[in-house]
C-alpha positions, 0 to 999 in steps of 0.5 A, a space after each residue: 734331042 728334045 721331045 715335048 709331049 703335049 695335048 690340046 686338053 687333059 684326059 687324053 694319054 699324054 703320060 701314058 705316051 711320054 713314059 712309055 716312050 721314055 721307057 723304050 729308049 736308051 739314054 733318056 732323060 725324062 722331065 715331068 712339066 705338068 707341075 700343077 699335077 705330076 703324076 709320071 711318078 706313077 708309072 718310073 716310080 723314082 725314088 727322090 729321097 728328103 732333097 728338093 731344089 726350091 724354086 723362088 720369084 720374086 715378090 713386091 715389099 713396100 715400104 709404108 712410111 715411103 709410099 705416098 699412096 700416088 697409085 702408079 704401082 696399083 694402075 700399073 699392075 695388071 693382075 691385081 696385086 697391089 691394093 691401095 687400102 686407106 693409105 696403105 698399099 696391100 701385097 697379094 703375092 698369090 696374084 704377083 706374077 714377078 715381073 718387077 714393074 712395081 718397083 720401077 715405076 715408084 716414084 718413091 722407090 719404096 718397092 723393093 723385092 723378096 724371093 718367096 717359094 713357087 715350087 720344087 724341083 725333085 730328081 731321081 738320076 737313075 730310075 729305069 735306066 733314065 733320069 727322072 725329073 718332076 716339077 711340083 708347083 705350090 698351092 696358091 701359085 698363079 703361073 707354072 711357068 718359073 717351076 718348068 724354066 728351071 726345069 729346063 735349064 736341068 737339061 743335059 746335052 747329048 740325052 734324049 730328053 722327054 718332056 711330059 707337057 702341061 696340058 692346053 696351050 697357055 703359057 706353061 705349055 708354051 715354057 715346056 715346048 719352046 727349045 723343043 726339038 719336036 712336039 708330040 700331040 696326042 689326041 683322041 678320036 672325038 670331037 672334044 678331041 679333035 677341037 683341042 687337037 686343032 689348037 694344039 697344032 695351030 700352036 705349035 705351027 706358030 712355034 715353027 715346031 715340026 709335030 706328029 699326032 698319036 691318037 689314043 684309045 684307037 677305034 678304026 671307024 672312029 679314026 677318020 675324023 683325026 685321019 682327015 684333019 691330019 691330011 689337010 694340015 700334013 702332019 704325020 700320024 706316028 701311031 695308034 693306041 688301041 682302045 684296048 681293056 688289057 692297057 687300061 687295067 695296067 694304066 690302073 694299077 701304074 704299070 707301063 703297058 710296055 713292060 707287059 707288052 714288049 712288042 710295044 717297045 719295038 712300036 714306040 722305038 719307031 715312032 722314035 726314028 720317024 722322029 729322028 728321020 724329020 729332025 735330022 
């Protein structure tokens, strides 16, 4: 099964959920999508060694002396990457989204590809009693996407996969929750939150994924405005994370609040079977 940790914007707990979730089961193999900033690392502490798998797209080369500076690959492109200069056409391969349409459409056939470096794929394959996977997006790169559809095709039937998702709900939260077997949403009660949650449950909807909310930074009077939302949409609120000193000093130091408070363990093994329950 596959479980895809996701939240309308940052700043919300998603991490906070996915590893300590992670932490409380057995067999599980956890993925760190949010490859712009991976920071679950923090928390497993895995240890990945010098090895990386690179993860490549490819990218236009043209060849001068063919191109007749016609512009059907610059119109073509809709972010911007080909540039005709005078008669020369300019690669801007941080703009390149790799589709390949360049290269079809040249009358010329003088567009050819080359594989360039979007970002790397690391693994410790037992840390905590999981494998631990991360995704690290390069500097400069314009999409997430290539780095966590490899990460994807690393998932292991017959795990119990975790998956911490980028955060929003534009195309890297998309390639992180698509083959997800169910979507957890964490939110916090406030408006900020409550406004990013009703996108992230519209998405996922459209996704035909079944979804729970967890709120985090719990305050009983504050709760009415997700508890509200979450009836008139009927989806489930799984648990509550209190607002609570002790969990933020351990969040600050990188320790898992389940490690110091067991009794969470139990909480997030039932959050797992409620999961299970709708799953089937």
């Amino acid at each position: 099964m596959k479980v895809s940790v996701l939240s309308g914007k940052g700043g919300t707990g998603k991490t906070t959920v996915s590893t300590n979730l992670a932490l409380s089961l057995d067999n599980v193999q956890f993925f760190d999508a949010d490859v712009e900033e991976p920071n679950s690392y923090i928390f497993i502490k895995p240890d990945f060694g010098q090895n990386y798998q690179q993860v490549l797209r490819k990218v236009p080369i043209v060849e001068q002396n063919r191109c007749t500076a016609c512009r059907k690959c610059v119109d073509f492109c809709e972010y911007n990457a080909l540039v005709l200069l005078s008669e020369e056409v300019l690669v801007i391969e941080e703009m390149c989204h790799s589709c390949g349409g360049c290269k079809y459409i040249c009358p010329e056939d003088a567009i050819s590809e080359k594989d360039k470096e979007a970002g790397k794929i690391k693994v410790d394959k037992s840390v905590n009693r999981m494998e631990f996977w991360q995704g690290e997006l390069n500097i400069g790169e314009a999409s997430a996407v290539p780095v966590i559809e490899v990460l994807n095709k690393n998932i292991s039937q017959g795990k119990t996969v975790i998956m911490d998702a980028p955060p929003g709900t534009t195309c890297p939260t998309i390639a992180a929750i698509n083959d997800a077997d169910y979507c957890i949403l964490v939110t916090e009660a406030t408006p900020f939150g409550l406004h990013d949650l009703k996108m992230a449950v519209e998405v996922v909807k459209e996704l035909g994924k079944p979804c729970g909310i967890i709120i985090n930074r719990s305050e009983s009077q504050a709760d009415k405005l997700i508890e509200d939302y979450a009836i008139s949409e009927d989806v489930d609120i799984l648990t509550k994370i209190p607002f609570s000193r002790e969990i933020a000093k351990l969040y600050s130091k990188g320790i898992p609040f389940v490690e110091k408070m067991p009794e969470w363990k139990e909480e997030f093994k039932k959050v797992f079977a409620k999961i299970e329950k709708v799953v089937g």
